[in-house]
C-alpha positions in Angstrom: 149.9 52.3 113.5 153.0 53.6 115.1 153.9 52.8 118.5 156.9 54.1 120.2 160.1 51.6 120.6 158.4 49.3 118.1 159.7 47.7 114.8 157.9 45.7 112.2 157.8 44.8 108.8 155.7 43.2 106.1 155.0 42.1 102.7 151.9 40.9 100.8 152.2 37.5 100.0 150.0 36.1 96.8 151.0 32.2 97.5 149.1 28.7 96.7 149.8 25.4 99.1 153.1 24.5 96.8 154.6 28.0 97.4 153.9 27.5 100.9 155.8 23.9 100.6 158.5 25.8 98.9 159.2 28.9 101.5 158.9 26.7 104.1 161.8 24.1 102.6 163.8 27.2 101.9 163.8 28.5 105.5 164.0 24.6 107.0 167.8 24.6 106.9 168.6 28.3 108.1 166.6 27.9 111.3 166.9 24.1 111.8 167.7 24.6 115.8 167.0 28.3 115.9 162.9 28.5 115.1 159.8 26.7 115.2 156.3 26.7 113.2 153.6 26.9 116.0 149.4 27.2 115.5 147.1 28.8 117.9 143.8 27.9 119.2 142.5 30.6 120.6 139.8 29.0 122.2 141.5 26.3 124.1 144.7 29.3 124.6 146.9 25.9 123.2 150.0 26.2 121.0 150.5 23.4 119.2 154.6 23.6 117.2 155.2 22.2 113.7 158.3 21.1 112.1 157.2 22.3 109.0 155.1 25.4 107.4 152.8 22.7 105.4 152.3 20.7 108.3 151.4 24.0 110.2 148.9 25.3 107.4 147.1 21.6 107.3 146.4 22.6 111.3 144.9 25.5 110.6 143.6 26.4 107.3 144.7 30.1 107.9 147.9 31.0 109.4 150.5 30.0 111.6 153.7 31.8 113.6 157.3 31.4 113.1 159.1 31.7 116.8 162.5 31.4 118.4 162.7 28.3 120.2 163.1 28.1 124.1 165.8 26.5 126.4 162.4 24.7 128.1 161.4 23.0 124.5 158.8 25.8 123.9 159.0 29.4 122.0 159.6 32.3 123.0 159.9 36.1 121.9 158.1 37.7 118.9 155.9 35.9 116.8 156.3 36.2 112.5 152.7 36.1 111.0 152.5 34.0 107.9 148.7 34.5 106.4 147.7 32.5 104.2 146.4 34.3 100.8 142.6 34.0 100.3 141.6 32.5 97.2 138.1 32.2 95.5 137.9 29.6 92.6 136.0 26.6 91.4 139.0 24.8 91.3 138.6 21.9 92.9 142.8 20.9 93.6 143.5 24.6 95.2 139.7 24.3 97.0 140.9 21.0 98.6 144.5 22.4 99.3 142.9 25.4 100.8 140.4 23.8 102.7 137.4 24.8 100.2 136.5 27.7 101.9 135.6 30.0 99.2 133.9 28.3 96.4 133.0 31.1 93.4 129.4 31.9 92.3 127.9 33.9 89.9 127.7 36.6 92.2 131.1 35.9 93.4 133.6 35.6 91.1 137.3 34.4 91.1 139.6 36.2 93.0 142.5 36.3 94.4 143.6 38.4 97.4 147.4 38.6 99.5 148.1 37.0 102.4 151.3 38.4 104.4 154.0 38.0 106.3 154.8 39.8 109.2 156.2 41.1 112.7 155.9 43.5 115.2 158.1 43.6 118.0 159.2 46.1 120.6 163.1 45.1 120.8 163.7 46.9 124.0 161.4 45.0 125.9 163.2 41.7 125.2 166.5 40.2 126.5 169.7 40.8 124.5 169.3 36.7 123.0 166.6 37.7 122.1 167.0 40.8 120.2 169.8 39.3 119.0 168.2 35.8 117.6 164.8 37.4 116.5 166.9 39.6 114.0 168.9 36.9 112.6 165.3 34.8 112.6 163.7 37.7 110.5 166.4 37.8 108.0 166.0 34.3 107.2 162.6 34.8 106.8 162.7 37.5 104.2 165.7 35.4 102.7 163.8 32.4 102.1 160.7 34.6 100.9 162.6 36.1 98.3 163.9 33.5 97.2 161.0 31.5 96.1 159.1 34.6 95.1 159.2 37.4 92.6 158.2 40.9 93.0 155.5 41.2 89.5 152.4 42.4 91.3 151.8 46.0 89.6 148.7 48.4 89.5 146.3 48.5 87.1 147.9 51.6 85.2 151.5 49.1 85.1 152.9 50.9 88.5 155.2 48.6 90.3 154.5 47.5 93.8 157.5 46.1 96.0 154.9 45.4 98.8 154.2 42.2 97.4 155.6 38.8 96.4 154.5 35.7 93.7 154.8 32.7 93.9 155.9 30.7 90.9 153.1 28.2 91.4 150.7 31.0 92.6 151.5 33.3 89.2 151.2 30.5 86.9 147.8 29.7 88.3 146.5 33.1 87.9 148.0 34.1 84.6 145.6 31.1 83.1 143.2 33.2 83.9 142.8 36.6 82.5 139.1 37.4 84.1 140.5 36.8 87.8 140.3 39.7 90.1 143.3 40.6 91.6 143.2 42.5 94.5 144.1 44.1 97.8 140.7 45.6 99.7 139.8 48.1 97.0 142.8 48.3 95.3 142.9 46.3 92.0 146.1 44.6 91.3 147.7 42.9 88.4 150.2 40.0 87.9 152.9 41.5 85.8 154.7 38.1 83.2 158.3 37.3 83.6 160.7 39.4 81.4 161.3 37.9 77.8 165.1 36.8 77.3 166.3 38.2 74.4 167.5 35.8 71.7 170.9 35.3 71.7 172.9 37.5 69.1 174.2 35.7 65.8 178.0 35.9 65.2 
C-alpha cells in the first residue's frame, strides 16, 4: 500500500540455494565495506550479520536482510528483504538445501512459488549518508540480481512478466519438469526457454 514520502521496490525471485550462492558472489565485491547480510530472531529481538547471503540463508532457512553498515560495527538504515522462493519437491538435494520443509504428496504436488526481493523506505526520515548510501546499496542490489537472473517467467496465455527473475540453476531445475506448478498465489505462471541462436549463415 501507498504511504506518503515512501519508496520501494520489488521483484519476484524464482531462485534455488546455487542462485542464491551466485547473487550473493555477484553483490560481495560492490558492497565489500558498504553492506552487510544480517538474520533476525524475532523471538530473542537478536541480529545476528553474515558475510555472505549463503551463510545467511543456512541461519535461517527463510530470509535474511541486506543493510548499510554502521560507524559502531552494526547496521543501520533500511533493510532489503531477500525471501527465499518456496519450493515443494521430492527431491531430496533441493529438500536438504532448503531445509526439507515442503516434501510433495499425492495431494500436494510439486510446485514452485517466488520468493522476492525487496525495500521500503521513507527517505526523508533518514540522514543525508544515508539516503545517499541506501540508493547506491539498492542499485547494486538490482545489479547483481540481474545479472545472475533472466527475466522468462510468462503467463499461461505466453504474456511476459518483468516482475520476476530466474535463476539459471532454478530454470534448469524446473524445465525438467513439465507437470510442475508454477505459481504466484492464484496466478499460474510459466518458465518461458532461452531464445534459440540462429545458425550461423553460410558464405
Amino acid at each position: 500500500m501507498f504511504e506518503t514520502g515512501s519508496s520501494s521496490k520489488q521483484v519476484g525471485t524464482f531462485m534455488l540455494p546455487e542462485d542464491e550462492t551466485a547473487f550473493g558472489k555477484a553483490l560481495a565485491p560492490l558492497i565489500a565495506d558498504l553492506a552487510r547480510w544480517e538474520t533476525h530472531d524475532q523471538r530473542a529481538r537478536t541480529v545476528t550479520l553474515h558475510e555472505s547471503l549463503p551463510a545467511a540463508m543456512q541461519h535461517d532457512r527463510t530470509q535474511a536482510f541486506l543493510r548499510l553498515l554502521g560507524r559502531d560495527g552494526g547496521t543501520v538504515g533500511p533493510l532489503i528483504q531477500y525471501l527465499r522462493t518456496s519450493v515443494v519437491t521430492t527431491d531430496d538435494t533441493v529438500l536438504a538445501a532448503t531445509g526439507g520443509w515442503y516434501r510433495a504428496t499425492p495431494e500436494r504436488p510439486e510446485a514452485l512459488s517466488p520468493g522476492r526481493l525487496a525495500f521500503k523506505w521513507f527517505p526523508g526520515e533518514e540522514p543525508d549518508c544515508v539516503r545517499r548510501d541506501f540508493a547506491i546499496l539498492a542499485g547494486q542490489a538490482w545489479k547483481a540480481l540481474q545479472k545472475v537472473t533472466s527475466p522468462h517467467i510468462e503467463t499461461e496465455t505466453g504474456k511476459p512478466l518483468r516482475r520476476y527473475r530466474v535463476g539459471a540453476v532454478a530454470k534448469a531445475w524446473a524445465m525438467e519438469r513439465p507437470d510442475l506448478l508454477v505459481h504466484d498465489c492464484a496466478l499460474r505462471l510459466r518458465i518461458r526457454p532461452a531464445p534459440r541462436s540462429l545458425p550461423p549463415a553460410s558464405g
